[in-house]
GUVEXBA-688496 format. One record per residue (C-alpha): residue in three letters; x, z, y. Coordinates in Angstrom, 1 decimal. Last residue first. Layout:
% GUVEXBA-688496
["ala", [X, Z, Y]]
...
***
This chain:
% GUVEXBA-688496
["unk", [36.2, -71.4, 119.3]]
["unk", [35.7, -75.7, 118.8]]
["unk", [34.5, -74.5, 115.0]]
["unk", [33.0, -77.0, 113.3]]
["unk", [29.7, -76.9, 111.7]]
["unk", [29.4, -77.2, 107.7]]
["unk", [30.1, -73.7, 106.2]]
["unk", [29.0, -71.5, 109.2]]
["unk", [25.6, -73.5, 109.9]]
["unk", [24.5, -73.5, 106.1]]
["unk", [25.3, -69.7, 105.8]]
["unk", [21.6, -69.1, 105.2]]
["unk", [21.4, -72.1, 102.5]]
["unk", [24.3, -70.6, 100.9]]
["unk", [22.8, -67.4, 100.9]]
["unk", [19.6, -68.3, 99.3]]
["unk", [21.0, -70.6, 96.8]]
["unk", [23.5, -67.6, 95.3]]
["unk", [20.9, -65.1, 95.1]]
["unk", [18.6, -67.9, 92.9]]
["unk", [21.5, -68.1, 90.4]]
["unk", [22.4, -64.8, 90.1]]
["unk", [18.4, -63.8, 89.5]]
["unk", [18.4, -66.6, 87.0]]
["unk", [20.9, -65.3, 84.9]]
["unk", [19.5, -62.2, 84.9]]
["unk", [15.8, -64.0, 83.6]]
["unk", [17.7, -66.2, 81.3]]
["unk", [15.8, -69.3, 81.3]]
["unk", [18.5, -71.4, 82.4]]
["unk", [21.0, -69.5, 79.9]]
["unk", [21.0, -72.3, 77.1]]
["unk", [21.0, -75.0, 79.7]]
["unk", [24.8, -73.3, 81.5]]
["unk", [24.3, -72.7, 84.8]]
["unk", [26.0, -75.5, 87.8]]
["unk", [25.6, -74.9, 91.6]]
["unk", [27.2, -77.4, 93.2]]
["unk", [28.4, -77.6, 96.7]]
["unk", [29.3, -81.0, 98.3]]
["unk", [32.5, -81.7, 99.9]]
["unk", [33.7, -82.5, 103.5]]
["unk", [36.4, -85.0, 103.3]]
["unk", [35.4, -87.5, 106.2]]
["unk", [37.6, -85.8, 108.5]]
["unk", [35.0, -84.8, 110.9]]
["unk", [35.7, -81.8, 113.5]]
["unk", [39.1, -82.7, 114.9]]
["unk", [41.2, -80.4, 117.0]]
["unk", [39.0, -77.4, 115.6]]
["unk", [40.7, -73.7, 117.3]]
["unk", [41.0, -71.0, 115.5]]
["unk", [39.2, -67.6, 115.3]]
["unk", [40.3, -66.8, 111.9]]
["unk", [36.7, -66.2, 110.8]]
["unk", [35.4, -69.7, 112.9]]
["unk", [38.4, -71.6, 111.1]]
["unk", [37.6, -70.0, 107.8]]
["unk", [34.0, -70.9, 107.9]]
["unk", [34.7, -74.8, 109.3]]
["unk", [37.0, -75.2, 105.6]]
["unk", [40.8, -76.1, 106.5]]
["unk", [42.6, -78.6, 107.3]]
["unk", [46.1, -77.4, 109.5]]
["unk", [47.7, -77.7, 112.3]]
["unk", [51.5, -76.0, 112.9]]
["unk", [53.4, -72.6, 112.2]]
["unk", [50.6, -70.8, 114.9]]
["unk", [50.3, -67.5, 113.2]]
["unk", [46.9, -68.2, 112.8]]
["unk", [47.6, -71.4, 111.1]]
["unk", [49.9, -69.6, 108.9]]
["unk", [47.4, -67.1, 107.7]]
["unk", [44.6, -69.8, 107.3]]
["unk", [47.2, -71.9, 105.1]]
["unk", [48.4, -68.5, 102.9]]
["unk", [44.2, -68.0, 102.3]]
["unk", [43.6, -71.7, 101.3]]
["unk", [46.6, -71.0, 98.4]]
["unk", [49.4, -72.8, 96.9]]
["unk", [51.3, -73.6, 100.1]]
["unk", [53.5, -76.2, 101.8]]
["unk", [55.0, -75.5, 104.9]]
["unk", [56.4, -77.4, 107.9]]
["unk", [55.4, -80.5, 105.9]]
["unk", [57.6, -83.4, 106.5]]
["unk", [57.4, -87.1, 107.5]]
["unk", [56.2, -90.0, 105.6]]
["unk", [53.2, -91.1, 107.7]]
["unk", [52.6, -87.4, 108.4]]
["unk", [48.7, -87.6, 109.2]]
["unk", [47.8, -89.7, 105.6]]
["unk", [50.1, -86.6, 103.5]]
["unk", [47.2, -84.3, 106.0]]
["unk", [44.4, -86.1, 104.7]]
["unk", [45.5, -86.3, 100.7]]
["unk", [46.5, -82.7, 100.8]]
["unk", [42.8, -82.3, 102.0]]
["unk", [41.2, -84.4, 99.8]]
["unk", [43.2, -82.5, 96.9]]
["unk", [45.2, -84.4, 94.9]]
["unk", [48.4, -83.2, 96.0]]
["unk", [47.9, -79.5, 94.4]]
["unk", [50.8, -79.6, 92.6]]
["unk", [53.2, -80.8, 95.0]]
["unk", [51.9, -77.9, 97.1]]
["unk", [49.3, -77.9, 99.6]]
["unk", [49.3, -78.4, 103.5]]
["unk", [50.3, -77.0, 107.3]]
["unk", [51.5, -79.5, 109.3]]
["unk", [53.5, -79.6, 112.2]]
["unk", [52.9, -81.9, 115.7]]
["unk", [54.7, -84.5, 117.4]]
["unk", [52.7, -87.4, 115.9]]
["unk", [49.3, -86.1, 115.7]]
["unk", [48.2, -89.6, 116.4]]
["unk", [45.7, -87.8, 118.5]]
["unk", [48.9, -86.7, 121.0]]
["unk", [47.9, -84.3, 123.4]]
["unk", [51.0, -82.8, 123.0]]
["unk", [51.0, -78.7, 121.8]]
["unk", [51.2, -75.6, 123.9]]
["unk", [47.9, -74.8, 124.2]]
["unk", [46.4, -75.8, 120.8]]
["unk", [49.3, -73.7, 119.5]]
["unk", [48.6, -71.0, 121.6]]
["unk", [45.0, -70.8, 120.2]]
["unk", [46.0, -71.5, 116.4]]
["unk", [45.3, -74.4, 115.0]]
["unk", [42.5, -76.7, 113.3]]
["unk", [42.0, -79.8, 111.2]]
["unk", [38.3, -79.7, 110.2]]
["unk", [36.1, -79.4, 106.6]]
["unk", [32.6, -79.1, 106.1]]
["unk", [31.7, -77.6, 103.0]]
["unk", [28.1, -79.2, 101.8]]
["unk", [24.8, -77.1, 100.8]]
["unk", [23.7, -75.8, 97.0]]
["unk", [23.2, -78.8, 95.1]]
["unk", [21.8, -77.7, 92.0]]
["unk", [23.4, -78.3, 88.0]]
["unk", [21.6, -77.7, 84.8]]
["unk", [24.2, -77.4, 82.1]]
["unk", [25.1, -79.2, 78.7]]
["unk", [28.0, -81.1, 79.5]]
["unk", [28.6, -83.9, 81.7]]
["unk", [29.1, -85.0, 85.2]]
["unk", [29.7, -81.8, 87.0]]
["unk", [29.5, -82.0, 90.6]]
["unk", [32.9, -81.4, 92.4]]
["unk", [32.7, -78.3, 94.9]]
["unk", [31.7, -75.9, 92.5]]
["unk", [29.9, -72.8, 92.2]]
["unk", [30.0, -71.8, 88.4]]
["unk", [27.3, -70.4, 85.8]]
["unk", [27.8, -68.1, 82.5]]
["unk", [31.1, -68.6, 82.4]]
["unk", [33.2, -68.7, 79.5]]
["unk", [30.5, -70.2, 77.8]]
["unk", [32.8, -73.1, 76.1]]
["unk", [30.1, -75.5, 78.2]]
["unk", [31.3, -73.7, 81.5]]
["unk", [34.6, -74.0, 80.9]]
["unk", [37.0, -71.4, 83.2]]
["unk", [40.9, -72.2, 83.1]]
["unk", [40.5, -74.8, 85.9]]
["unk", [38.3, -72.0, 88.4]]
["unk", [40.9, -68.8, 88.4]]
["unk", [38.4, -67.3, 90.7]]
["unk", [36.3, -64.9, 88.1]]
["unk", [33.2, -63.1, 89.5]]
["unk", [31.7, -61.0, 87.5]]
["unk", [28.5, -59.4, 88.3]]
["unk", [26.9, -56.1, 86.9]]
["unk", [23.2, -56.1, 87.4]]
["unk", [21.7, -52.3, 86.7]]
["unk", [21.1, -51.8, 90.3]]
["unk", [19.4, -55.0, 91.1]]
["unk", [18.3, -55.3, 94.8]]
["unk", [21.1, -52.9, 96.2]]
["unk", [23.4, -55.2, 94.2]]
["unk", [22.0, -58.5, 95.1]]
["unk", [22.1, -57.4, 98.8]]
["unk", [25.0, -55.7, 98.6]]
["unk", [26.6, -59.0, 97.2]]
["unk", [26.6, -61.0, 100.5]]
["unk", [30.7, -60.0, 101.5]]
["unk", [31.3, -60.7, 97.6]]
["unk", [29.7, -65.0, 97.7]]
["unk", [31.1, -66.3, 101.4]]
["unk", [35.0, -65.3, 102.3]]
["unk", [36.5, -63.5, 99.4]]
["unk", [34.2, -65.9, 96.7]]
["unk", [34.3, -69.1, 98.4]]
["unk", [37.8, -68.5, 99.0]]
["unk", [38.7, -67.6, 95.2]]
["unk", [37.0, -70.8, 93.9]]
["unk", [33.8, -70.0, 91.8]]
["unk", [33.2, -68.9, 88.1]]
["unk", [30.2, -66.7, 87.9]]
["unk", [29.9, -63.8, 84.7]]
["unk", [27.1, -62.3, 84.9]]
["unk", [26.5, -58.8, 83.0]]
["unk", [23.5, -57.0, 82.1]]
["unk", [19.9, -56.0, 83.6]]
["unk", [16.9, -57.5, 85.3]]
["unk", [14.8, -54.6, 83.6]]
["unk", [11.4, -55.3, 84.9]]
["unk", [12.1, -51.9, 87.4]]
["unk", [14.2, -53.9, 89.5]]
["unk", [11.7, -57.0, 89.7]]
["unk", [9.3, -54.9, 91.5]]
["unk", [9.6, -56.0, 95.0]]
["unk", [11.3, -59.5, 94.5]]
["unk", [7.4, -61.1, 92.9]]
["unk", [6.5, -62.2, 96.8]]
["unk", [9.6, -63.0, 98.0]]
["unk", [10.8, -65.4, 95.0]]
["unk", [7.5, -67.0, 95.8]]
["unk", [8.3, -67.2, 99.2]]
["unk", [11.7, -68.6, 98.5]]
["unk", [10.2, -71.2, 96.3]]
["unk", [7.5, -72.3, 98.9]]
["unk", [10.5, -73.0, 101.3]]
["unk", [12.6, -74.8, 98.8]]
["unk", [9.4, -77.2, 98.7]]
["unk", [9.5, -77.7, 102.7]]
["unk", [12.8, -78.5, 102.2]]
["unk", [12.6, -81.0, 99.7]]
["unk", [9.8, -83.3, 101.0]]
["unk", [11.7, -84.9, 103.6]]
["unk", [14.4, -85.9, 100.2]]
["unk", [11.4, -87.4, 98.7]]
["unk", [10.5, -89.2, 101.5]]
["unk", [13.7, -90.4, 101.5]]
["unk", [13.7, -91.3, 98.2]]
["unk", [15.3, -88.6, 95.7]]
["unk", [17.5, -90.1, 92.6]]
["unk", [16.0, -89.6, 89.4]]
["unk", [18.5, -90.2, 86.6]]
["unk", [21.9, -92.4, 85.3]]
["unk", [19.4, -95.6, 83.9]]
["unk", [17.9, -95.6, 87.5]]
["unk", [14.3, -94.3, 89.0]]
["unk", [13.9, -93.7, 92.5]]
["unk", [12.2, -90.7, 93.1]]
["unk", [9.6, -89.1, 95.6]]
["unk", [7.3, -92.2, 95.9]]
["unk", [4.4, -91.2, 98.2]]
["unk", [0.6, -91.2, 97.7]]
["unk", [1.1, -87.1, 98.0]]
["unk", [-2.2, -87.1, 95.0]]
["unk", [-0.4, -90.1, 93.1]]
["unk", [3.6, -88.4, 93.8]]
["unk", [2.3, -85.1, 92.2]]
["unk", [0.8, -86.6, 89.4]]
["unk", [3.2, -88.5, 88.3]]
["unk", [5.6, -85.6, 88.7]]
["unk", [3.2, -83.1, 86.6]]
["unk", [2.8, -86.0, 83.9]]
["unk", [6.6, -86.8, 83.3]]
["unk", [7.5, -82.7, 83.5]]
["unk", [4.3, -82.5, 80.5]]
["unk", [6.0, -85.0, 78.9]]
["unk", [9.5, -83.4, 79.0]]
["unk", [8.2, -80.4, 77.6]]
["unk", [8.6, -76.9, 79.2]]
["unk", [11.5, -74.3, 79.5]]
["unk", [11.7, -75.1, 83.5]]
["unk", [15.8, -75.4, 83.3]]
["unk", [15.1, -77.7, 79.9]]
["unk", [12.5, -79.8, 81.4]]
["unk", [14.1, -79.9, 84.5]]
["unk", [17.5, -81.6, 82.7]]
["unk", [15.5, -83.7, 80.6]]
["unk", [13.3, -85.4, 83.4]]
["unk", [16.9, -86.3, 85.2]]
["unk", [18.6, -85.5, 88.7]]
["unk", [19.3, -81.6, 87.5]]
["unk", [18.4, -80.6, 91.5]]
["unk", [15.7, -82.8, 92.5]]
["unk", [14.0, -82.8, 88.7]]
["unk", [14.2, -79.1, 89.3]]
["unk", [12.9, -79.9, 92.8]]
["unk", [10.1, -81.5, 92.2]]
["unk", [8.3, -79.4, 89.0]]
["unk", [9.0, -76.0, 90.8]]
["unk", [7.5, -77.6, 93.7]]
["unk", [4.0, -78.9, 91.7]]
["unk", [3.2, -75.5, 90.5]]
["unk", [4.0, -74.2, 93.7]]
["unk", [1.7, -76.7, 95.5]]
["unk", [1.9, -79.1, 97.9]]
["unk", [-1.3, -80.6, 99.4]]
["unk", [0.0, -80.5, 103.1]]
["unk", [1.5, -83.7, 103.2]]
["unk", [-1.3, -85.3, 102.0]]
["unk", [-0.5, -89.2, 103.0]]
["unk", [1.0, -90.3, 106.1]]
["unk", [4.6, -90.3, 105.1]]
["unk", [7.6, -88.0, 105.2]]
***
């Protein structure tokens, strides 16, 4: 990270660094830390002078971490969640009530957000989430959501977004199929498992059209959940996420497809502040960062 004051960070200064990490602009951590741009200009400045390190490159899109800016980010995420840890105990009786509503895709939320809730829930009895999985009717900026987990970073609009963690993504089978199949890595002789006509411009429909070289699907599907089932039931290969591989005990033919996707957290600006809100939002971080091996390693079984 540099030679200079590593050891002089502050949780001030954190909060400052990585909501300018995670909204990529001064605007966008002013209006998630409810303060003033200037005084997010001065804390940064001031932060960088006393570290003697450049965290941010500056470009006319936004803040961009340096590499010693991006060294910097986990040990700041690590003074977050010890402040989060320190003022957790009693934040059930300073009425974090109300409903959520998060928009995420339905796999994310069977497989990764709902089997972590009991901790949000035994934490916050008077929270009420909902979680709604139809993703492409949901607009954030129309407030039908108040935040979403998504896997394409929102460009526009008027939210705050965070980078949550990456998907990894592998081409797996079943055990016997593995087993029984060619060891062919032009994957010539073997049957695919992919999406729908409609769903074509996934990365992963894209991969697997790439693999056929013109011939046939065995089966096409409109869900992740109908692929995992049919992989495990050994109708042919197919690309799913490393977590659902590892659950459905599969075995990963290729680890790195080059289509793993970033995770974004996105809450609408006018509820950044909102304390319930904010305790959604902070929940959904922690767990993605502690399920960073089982969402981005492959799964060799």
């Amino acid at each position: 990270m540099g030679k200079h004051g590593a050891g002089r960070l502050r949780w001030d200064d954190a909060r400052v660094f990585l909501a300018i990490a995670r909204t990529g602009s001064l605007s966008g951590a002013a209006a998630s830390l409810g303060t003033g741009l200037a005084t997010v200009s001065r804390q940064i400045e001031r932060l960088e002078a006393a570290l003697g390190l450049t965290l941010f490159s500056r470009h006319q899109n936004g803040y961009r971490l340096t590499d010693d800016g991006a060294a910097l980010f986990e040990r700041a995420e690590t003074l977050e969640e010890a402040a989060e840890a320190f003022t957790e105990g009693s934040a059930a009786q300073a009425g974090i009530a109300g409903r959520v509503r998060l928009a995420t895709a339905e796999t994310l939320a069977n497989h990764i957000i709902i089997p972590a809730l009991p901790k949000l829930t035994n934490q916050y009895p008077d929270l009420t989430l909902e979680v709604v999985t139809d993703v492409p009717a949901v607009n954030l900026h129309r407030r039908d959501a108040d935040l979403a987990v998504r896997l394409v970073k929102p460009e526009r609009g008027n939210v705050t977004i965070r980078r949550l963690g990456t998907l990894g993504f592998g081409l797996y089978a079943s055990r016997d199929y593995a087993e029984h199949r060619q060891d062919d890595a032009r994957l010539e002789a073997d049957r695919f498992i992919t999406w729908c006509e409609t769903y074509g411009h996934l990365p992963s429909a894209r991969w697997v059209e790439r693999a056929l070289r013109g011939r046939a699907p065995a089966l096409a599907t409109t869900t992740l959940s109908a692929q995992l089932v049919a992989a495990i039931s050994g109708v042919g290969l197919a690309v799913l996420p490393h977590f659902l591989g590892r659950q459905g005990d599969l075995v990963c033919l290729q680890g790195d497809l080059g289509i793993d996707q970033e995770i974004w957290l996105a809450v609408h600006s006018d509820l950044a502040q909102s304390r319930r809100v904010r305790v959604v939002a902070d929940f959904l971080a922690s767990m993605l960062r502690e399920a960073k091996q089982e969402l981005e390693t492959p799964y060799f079984g």
